[in-house]
DSSP file (Angstrom, degrees, kcal/mol; ACC not computed):
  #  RESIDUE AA STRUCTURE BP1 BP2  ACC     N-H-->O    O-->H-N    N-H-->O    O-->H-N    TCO  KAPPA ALPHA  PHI   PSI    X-CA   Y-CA   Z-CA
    1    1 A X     >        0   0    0      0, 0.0     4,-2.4     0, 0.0     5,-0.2   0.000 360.0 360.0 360.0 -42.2    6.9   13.0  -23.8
    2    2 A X  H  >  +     0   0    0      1,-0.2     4,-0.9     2,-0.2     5,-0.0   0.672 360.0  41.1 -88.7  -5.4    8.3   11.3  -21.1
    3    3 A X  H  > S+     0   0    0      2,-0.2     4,-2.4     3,-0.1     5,-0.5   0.594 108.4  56.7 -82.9 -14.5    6.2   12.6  -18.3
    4    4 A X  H  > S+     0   0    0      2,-0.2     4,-2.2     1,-0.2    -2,-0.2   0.996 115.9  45.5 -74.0 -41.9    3.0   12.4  -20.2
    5    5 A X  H  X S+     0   0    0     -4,-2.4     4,-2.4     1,-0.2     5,-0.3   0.986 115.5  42.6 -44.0 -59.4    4.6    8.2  -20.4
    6    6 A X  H  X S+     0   0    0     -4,-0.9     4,-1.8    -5,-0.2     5,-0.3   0.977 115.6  49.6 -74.6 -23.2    5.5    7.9  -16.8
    7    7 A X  H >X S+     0   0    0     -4,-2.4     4,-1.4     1,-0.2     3,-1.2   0.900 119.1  45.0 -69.2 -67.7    1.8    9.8  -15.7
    8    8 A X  H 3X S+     0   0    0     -4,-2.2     4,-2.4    -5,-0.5    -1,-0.2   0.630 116.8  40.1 -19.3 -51.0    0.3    7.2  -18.1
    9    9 A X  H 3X S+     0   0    0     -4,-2.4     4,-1.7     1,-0.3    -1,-0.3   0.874 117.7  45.2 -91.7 -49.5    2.1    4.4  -17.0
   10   10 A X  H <X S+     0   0    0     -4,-1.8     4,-1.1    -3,-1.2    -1,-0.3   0.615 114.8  53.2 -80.9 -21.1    1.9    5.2  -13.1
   11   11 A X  H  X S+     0   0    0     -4,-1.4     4,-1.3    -5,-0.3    -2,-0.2   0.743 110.8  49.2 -99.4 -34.3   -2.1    6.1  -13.8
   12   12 A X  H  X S+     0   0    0     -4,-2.4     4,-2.0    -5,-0.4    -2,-0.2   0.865 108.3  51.3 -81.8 -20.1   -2.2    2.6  -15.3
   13   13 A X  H  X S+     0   0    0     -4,-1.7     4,-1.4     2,-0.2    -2,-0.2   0.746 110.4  45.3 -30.6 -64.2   -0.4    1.0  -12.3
   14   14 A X  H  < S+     0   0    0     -4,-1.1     4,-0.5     1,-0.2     5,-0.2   0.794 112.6  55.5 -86.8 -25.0   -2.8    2.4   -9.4
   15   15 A X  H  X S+     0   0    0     -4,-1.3     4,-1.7     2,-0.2     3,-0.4   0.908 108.3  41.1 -86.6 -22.3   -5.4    1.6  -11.4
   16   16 A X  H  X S+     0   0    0     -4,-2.0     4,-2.8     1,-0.2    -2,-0.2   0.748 111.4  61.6 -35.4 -45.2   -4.5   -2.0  -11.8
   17   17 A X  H  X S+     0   0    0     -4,-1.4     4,-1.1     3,-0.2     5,-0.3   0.656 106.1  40.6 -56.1 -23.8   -3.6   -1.9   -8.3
   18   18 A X  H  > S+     0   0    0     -4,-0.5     4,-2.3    -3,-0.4    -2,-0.2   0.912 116.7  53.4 -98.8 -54.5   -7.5   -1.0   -6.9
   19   19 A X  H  X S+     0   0    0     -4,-1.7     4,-4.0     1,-0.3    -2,-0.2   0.923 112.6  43.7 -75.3 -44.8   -8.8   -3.4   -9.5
   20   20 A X  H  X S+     0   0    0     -4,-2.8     4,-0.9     2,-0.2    -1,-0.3   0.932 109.5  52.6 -34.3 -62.0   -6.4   -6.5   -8.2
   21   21 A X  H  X>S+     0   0    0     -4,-1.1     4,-3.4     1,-0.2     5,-0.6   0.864 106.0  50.8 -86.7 -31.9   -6.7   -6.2   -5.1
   22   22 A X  H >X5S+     0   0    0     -4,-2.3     4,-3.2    -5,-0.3     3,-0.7   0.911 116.6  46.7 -45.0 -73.6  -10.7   -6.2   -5.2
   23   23 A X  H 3X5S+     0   0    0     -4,-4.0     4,-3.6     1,-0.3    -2,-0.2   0.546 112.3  47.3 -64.3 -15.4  -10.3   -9.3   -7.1
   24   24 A X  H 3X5S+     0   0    0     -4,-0.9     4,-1.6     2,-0.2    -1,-0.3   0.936 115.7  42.0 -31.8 -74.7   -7.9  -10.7   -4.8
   25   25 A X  H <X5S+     0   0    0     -4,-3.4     4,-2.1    -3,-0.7     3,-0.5   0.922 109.5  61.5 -65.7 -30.2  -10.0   -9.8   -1.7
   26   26 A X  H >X<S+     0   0    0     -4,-3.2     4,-1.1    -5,-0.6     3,-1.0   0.950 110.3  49.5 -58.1 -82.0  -13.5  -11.3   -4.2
   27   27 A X  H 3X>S+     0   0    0     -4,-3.6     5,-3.2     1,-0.3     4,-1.1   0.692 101.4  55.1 -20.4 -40.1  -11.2  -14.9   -4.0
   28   28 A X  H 3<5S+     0   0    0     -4,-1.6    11,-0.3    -3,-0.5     5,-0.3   0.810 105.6  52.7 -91.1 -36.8  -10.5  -15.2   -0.6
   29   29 A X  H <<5S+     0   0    0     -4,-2.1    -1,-0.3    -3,-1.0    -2,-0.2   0.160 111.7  47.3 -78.1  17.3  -14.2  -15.0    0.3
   30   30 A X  H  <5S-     0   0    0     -4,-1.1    -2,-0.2    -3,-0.4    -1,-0.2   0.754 116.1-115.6 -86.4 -41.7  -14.9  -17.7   -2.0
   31   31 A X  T  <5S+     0   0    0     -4,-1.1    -3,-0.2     3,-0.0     3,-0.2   0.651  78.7 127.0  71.2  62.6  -12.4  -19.7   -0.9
   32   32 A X  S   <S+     0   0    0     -5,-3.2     2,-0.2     1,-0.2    -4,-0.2   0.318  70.1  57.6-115.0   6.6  -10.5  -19.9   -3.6
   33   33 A X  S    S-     0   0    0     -5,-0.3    -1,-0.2    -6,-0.3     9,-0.1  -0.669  82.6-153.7-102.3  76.5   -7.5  -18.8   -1.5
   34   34 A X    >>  +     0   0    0     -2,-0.2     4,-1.3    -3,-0.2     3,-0.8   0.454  39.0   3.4 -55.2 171.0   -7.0  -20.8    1.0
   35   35 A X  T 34 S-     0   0    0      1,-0.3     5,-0.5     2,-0.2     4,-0.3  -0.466 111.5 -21.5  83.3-134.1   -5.5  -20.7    4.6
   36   36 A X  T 34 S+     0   0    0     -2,-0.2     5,-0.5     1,-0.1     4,-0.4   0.823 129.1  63.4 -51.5 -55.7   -4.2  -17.7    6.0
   37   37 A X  T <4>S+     0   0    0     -3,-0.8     5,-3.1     3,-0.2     6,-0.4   0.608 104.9  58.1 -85.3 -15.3   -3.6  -15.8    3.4
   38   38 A X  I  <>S+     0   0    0     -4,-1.3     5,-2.2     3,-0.2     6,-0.4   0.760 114.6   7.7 -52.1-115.0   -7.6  -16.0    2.6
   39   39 A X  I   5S+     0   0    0    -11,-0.3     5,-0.4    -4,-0.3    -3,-0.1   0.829 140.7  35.0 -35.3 -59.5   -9.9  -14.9    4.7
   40   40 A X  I   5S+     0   0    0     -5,-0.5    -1,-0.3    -4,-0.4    -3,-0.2   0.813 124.6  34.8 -78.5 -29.4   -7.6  -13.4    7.1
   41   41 A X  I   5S+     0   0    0     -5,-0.5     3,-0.4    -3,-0.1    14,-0.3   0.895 137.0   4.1 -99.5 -78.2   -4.9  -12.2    4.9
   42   42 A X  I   <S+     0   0    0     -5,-3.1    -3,-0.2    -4,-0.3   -14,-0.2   0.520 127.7  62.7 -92.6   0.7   -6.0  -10.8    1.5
   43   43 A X  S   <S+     0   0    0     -5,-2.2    -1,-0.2    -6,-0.4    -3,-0.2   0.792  82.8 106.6 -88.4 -28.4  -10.0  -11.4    2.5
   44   44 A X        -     0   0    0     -6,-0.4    10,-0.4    -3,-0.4    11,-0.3  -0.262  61.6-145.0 -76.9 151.4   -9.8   -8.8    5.4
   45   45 A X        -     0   0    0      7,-0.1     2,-0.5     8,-0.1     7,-0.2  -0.793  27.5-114.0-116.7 133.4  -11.4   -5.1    5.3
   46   46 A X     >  -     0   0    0      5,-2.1     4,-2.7    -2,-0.3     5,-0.3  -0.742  26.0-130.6 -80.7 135.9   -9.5   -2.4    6.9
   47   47 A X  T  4 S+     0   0    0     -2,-0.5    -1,-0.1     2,-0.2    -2,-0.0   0.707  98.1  28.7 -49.8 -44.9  -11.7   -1.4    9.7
   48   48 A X  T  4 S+     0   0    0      1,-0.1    -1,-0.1     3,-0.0    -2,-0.0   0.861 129.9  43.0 -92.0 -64.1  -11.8    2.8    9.4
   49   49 A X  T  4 S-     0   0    0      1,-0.1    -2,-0.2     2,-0.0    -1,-0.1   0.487  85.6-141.8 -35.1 -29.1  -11.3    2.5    5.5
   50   50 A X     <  +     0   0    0     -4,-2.7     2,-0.3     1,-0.1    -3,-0.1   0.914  57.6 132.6  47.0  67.6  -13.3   -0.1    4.3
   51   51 A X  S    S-     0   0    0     -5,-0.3    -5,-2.1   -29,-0.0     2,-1.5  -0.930  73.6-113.3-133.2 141.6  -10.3   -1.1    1.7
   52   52 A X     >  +     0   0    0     -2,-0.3     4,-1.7    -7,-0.2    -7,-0.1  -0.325  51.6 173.2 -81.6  80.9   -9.0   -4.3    1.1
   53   53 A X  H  > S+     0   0    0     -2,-1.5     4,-4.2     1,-0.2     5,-0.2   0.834  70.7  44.2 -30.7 -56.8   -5.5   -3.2    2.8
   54   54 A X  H  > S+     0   0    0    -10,-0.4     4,-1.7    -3,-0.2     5,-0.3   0.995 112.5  48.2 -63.3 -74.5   -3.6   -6.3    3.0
   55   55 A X  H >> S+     0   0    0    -11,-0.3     4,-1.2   -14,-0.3     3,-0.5   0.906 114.7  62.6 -26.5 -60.1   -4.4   -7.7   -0.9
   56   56 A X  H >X S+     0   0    0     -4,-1.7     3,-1.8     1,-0.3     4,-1.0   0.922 108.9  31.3 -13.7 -92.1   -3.3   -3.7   -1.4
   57   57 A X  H 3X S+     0   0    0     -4,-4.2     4,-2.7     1,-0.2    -1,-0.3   0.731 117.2  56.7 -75.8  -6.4    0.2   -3.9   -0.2
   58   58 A X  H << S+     0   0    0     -4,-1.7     4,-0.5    -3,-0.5    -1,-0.2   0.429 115.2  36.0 -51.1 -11.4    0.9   -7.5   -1.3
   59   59 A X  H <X S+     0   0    0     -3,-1.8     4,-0.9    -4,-1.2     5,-0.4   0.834 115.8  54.5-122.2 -94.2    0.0   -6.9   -4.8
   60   60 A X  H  X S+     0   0    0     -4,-1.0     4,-4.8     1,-0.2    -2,-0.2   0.464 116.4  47.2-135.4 -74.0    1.8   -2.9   -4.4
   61   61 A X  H >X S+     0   0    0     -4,-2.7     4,-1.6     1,-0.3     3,-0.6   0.907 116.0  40.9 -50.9 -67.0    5.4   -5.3   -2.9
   62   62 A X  H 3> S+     0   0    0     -4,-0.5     4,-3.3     1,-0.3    -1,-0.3   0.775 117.3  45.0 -59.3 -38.3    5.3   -7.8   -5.7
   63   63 A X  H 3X S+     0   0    0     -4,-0.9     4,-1.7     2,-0.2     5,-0.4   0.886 118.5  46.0 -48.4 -44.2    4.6   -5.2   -8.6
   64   64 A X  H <X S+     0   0    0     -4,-4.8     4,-2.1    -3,-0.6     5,-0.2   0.876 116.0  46.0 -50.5 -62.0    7.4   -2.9   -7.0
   65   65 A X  H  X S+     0   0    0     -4,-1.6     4,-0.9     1,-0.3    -2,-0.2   0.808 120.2  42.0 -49.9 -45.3    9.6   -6.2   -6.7
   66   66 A X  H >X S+     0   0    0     -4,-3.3     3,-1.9    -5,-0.4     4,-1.6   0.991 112.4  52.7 -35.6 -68.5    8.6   -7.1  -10.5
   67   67 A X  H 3< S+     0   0    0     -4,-1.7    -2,-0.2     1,-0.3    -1,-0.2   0.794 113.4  39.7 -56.6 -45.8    9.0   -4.0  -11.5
   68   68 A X  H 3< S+     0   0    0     -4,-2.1    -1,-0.3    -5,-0.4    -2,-0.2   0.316 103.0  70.9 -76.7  -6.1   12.7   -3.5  -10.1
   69   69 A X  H << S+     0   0    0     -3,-1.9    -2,-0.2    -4,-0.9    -1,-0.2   0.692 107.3   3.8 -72.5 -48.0   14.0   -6.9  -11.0
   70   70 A X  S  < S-     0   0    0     -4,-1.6     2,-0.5    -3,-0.1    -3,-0.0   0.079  96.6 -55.6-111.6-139.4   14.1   -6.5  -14.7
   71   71 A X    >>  -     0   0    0      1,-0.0     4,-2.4    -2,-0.0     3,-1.6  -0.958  40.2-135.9-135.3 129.5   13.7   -4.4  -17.4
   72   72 A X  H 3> S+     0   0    0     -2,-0.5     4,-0.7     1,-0.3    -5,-0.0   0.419  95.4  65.9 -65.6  10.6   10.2   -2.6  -17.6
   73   73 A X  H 3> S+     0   0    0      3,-0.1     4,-1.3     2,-0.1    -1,-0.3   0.910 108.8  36.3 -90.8 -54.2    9.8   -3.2  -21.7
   74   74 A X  H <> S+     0   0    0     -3,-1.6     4,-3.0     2,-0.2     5,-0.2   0.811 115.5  55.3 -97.3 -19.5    9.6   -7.1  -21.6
   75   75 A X  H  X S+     0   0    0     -4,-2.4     4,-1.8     1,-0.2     5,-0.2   0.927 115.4  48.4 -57.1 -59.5    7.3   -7.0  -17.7
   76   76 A X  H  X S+     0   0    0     -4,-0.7     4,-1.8     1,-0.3    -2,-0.2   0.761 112.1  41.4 -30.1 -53.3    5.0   -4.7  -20.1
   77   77 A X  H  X S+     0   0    0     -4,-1.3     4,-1.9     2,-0.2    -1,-0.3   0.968 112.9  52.7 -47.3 -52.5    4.9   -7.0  -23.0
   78   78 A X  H >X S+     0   0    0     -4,-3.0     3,-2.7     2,-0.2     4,-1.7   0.964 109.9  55.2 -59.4 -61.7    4.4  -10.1  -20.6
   79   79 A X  H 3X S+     0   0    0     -4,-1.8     4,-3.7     1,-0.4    -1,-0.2   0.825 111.3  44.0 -36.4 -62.5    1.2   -7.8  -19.0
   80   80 A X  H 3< S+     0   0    0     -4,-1.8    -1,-0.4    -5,-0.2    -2,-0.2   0.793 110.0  50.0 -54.5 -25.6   -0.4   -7.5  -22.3
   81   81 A X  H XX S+     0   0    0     -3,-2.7     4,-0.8    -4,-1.9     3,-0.7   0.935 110.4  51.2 -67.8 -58.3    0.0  -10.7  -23.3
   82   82 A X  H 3X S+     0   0    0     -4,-1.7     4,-3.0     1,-0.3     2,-0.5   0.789 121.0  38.3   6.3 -70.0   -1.6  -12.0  -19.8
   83   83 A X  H 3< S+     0   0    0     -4,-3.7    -1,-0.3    -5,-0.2    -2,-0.0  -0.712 113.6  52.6 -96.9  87.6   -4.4   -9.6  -20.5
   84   84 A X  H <4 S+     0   0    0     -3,-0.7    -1,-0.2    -2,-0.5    -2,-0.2  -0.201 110.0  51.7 -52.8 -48.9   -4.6  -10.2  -24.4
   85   85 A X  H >X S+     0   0    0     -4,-0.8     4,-1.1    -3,-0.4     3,-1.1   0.929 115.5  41.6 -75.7 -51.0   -4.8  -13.9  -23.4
   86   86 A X  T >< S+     0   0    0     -4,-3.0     3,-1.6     1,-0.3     4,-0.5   0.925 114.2  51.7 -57.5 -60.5   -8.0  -13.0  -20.8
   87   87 A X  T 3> S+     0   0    0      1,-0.4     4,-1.2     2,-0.3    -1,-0.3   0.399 105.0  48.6 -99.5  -2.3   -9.6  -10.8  -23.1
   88   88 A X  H <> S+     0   0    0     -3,-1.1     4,-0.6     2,-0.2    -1,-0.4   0.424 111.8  57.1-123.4 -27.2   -9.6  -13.4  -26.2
   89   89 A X  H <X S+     0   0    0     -3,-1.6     4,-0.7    -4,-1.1    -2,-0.3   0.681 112.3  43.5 -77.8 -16.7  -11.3  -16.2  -23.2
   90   90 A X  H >> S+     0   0    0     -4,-0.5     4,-4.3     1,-0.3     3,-0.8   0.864 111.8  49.7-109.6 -32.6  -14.1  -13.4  -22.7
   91   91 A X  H 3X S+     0   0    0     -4,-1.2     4,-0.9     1,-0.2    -1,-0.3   0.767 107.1  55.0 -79.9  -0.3  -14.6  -12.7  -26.4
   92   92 A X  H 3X S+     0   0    0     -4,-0.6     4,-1.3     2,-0.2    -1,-0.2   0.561 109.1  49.3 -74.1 -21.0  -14.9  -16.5  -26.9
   93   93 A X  H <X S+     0   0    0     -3,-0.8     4,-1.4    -4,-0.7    -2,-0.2   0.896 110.2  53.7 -79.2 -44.8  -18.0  -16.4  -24.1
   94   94 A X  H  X S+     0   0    0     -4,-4.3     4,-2.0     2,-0.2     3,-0.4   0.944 108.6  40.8 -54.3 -43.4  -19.3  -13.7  -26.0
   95   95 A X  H  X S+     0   0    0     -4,-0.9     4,-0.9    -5,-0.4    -2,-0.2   0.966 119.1  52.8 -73.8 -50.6  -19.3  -15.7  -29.4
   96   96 A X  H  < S+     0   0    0     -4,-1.3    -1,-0.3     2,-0.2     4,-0.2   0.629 111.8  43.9 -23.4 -42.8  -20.7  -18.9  -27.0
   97   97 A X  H >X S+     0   0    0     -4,-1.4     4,-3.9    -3,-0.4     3,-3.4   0.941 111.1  53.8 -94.7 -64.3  -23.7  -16.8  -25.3
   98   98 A X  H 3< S+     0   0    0     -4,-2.0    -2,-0.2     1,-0.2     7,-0.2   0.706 100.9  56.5 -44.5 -19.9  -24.7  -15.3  -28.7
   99   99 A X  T 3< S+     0   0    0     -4,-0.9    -1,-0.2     1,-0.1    -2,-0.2   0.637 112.1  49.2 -71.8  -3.1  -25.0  -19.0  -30.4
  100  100 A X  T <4 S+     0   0    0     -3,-3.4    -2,-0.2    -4,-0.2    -3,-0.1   0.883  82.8 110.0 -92.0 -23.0  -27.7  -19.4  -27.2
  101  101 A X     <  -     0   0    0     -4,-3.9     0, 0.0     1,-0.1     0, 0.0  -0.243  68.5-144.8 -43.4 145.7  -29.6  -16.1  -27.9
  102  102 A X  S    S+     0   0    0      2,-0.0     2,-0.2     0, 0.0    -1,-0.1   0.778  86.1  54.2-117.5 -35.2  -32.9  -17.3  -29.1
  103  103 A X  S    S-     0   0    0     -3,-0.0     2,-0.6     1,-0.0     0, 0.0  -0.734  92.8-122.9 -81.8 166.9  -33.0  -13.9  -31.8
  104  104 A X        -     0   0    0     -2,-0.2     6,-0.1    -5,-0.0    -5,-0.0  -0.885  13.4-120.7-128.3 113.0  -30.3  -13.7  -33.7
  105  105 A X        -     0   0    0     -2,-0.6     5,-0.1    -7,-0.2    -4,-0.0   0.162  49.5 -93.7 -44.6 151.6  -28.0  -10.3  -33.6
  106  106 A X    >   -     0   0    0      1,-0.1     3,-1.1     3,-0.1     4,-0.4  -0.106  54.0 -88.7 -82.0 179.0  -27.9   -8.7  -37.6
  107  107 A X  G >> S+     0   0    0      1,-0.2     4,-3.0     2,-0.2     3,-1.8   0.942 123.4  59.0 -81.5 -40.4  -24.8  -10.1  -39.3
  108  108 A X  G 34 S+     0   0    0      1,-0.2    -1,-0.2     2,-0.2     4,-0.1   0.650 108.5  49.7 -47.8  -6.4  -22.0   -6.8  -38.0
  109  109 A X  G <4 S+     0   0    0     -3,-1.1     4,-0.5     2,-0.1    -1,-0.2   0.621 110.7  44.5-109.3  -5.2  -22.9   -7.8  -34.6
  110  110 A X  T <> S+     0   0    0     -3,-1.8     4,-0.6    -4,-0.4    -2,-0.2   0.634 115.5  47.5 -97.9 -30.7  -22.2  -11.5  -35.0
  111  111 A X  H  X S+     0   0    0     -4,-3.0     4,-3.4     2,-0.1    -3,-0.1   0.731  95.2  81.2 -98.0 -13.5  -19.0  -10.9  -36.9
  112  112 A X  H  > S+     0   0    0      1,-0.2     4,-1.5     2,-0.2     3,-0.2   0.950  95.5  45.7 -48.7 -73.6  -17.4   -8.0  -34.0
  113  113 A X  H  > S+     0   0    0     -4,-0.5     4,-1.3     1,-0.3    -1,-0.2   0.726 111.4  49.3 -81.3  -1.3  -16.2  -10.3  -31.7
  114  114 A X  H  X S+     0   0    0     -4,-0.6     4,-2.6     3,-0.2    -1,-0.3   0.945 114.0  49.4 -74.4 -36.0  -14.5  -12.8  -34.3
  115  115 A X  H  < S+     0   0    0     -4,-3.4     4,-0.5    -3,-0.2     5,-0.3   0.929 111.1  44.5 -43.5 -59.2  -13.0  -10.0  -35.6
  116  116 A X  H >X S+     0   0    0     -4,-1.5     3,-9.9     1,-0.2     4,-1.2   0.831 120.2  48.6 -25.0 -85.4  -11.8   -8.8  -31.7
  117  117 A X  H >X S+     0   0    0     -4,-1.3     4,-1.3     1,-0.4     3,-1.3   0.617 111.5  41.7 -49.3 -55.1  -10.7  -12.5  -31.4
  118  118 A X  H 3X S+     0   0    0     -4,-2.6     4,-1.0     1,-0.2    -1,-0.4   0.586 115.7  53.5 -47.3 -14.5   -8.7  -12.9  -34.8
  119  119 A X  H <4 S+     0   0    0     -3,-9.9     4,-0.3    -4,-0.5    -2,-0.2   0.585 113.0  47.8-102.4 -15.2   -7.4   -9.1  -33.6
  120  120 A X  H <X S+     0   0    0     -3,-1.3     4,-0.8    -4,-1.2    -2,-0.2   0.986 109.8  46.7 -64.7 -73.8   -6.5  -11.2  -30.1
  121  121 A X  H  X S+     0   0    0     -4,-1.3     4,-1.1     2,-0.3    -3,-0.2   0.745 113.2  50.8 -64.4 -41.8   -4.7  -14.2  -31.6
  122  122 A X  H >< S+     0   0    0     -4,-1.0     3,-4.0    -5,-0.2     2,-0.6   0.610 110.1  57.9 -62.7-100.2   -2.5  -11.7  -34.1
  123  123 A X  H 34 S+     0   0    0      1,-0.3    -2,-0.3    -4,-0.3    -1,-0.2   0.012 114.2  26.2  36.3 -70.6   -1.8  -10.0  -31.1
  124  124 A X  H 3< S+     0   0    0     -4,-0.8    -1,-0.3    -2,-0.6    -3,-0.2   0.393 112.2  65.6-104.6  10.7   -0.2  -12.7  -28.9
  125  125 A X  S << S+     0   0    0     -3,-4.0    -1,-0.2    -4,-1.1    -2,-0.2   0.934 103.4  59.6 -73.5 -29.3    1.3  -14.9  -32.3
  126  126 A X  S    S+     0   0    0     -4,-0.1    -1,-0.2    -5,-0.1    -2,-0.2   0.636  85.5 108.3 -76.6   2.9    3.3  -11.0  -32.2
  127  127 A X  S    S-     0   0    0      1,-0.1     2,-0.4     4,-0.0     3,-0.1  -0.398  73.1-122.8 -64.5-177.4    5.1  -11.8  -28.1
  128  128 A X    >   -     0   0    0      1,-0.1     3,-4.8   -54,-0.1     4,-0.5  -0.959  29.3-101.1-146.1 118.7    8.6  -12.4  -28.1
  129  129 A X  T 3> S+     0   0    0     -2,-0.4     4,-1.4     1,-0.3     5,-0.3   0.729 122.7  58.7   0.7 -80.4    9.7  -15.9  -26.4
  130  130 A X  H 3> S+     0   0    0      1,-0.2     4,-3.0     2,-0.2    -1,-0.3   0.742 102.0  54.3 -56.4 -21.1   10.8  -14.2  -23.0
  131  131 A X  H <> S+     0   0    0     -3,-4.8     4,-1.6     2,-0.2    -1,-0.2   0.996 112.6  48.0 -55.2 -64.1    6.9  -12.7  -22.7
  132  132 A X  H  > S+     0   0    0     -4,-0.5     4,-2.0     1,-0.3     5,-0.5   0.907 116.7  40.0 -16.6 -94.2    5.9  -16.7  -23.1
  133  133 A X  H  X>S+     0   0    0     -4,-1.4     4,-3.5     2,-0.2     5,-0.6   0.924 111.4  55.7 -34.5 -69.8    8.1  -17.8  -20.7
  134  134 A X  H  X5S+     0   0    0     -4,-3.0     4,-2.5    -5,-0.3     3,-0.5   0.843 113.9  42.5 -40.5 -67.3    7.6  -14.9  -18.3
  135  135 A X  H  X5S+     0   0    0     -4,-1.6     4,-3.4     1,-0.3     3,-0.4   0.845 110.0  52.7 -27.8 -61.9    3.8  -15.7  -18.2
  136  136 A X  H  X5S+     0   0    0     -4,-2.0     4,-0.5     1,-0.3     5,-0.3   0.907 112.6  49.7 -79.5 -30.9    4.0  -19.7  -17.9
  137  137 A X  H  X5S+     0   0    0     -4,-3.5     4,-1.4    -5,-0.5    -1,-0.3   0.852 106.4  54.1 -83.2  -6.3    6.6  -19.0  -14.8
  138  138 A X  H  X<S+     0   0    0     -4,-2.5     4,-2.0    -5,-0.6    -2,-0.2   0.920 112.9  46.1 -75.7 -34.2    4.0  -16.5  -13.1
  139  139 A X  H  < S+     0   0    0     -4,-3.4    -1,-0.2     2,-0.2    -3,-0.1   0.517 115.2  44.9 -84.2  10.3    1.3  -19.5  -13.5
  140  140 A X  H  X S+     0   0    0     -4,-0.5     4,-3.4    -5,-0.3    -1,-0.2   0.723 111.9  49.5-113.6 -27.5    3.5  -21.9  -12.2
  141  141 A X  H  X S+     0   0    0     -4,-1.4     4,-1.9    -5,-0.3     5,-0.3   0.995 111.1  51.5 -48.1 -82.5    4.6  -19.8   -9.5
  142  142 A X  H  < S+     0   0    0     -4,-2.0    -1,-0.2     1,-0.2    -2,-0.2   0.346 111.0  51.3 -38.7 -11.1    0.9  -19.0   -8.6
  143  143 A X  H >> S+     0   0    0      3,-0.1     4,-2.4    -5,-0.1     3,-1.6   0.793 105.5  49.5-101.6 -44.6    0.2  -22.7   -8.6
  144  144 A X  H 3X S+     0   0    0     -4,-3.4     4,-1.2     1,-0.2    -2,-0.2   0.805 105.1  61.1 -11.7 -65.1    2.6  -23.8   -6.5
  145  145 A X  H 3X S+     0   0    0     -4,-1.9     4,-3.1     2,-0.2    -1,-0.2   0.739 109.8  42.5  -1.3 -65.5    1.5  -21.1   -4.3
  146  146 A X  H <> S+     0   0    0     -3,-1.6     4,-1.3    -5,-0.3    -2,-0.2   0.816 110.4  51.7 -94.5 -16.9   -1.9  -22.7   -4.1
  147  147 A X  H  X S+     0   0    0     -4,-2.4     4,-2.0     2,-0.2    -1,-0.3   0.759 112.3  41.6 -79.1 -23.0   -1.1  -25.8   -3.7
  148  148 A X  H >X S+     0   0    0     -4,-1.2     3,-1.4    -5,-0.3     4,-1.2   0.937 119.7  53.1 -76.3 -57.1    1.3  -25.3   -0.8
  149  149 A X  H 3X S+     0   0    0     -4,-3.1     4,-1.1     1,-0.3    -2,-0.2   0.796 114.0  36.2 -42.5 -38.1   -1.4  -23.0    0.4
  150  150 A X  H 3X S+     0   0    0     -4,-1.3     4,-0.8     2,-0.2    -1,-0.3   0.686 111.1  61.6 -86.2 -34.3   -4.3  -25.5    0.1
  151  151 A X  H XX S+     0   0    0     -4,-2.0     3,-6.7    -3,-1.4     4,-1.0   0.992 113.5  38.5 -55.8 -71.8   -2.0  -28.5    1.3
  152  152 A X  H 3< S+     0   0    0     -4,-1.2    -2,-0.2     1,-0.3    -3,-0.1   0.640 112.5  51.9 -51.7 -24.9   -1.5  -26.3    4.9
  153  153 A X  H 3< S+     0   0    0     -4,-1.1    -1,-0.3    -5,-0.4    -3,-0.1   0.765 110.3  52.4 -89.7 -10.8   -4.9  -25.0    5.3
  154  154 A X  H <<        0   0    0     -3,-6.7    -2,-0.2    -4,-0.8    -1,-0.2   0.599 360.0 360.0 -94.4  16.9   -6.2  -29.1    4.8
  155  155 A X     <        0   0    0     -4,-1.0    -1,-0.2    -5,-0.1    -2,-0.1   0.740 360.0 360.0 -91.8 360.0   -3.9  -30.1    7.5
């Protein structure tokens, strides 16, 4: 039981990892990272690989560092809520695009994604305080971030 957990858990891990760092490297060529750490840092393709390399092992350090800082039950919680939170924004575009459709989807296909979204909202009413809390200091961390980042790149 406990390797079929750690393969799980390490399989969900690398794949988080590939999909990060894309979206990472996807930011920095908008410019929505500024400075250094854009273009040049997490925006740059390794040359033989074609990988984003850099995003890679920046996002690899700070998950290790996470990951080795606490205790892996409440990072895990805080990660579902994170993506609980995202996924309950996408099913709210969903219900948003379907009021624009100009047919109108039979009544089971109109009522899936309140369900999803009512299956969203139990979801995160269920976190425990320290998930909260973790989350609202990763976004404040991560603005900080951009704002020091975005201060330096407009000088």
């Amino acid at each position: 039981m406990t390797l079929t957990a750690v393969v799980s858990v390490a399989g969900n891990l690398l794949a988080n990892m590939i999909s990060t760092s894309r979206l990472t490297y996807s930011m920095a060529h908008q410019s929505l990272i500024p400075g250094k750490l854009g273009k040049n840092g997490l925006g740059r393709v390794h040359p033989r690989y074609a990988t984003p390399h850099i995003s890679v092992i920046v996002l690899g350090v700070f998950a290790g560092v996470l990951a080795l800082s606490g205790s892996f039950v409440w990072l895990a919680i805080a990660s579902v809520l994170a993506r609980l939170v995202v996924y309950a924004m996408c099913v709210v575009v969903l219900i948003k695009a379907q009021r624009q459709l100009t047919h109108s989807p039979n009544i089971i296909k109109r009522a899936m994604p309140w369900i999803a979204l009512l299956v969203c909202i139990w979801s995160v009413t269920q976190s425990a305080t320290n998930a909260w809390l973790f989350l609202v200091a990763e976004l404040l961390v991560g603005a900080v971030l951009y704002i020091a980042c975005s201060r330096s790149a407009a000088k």
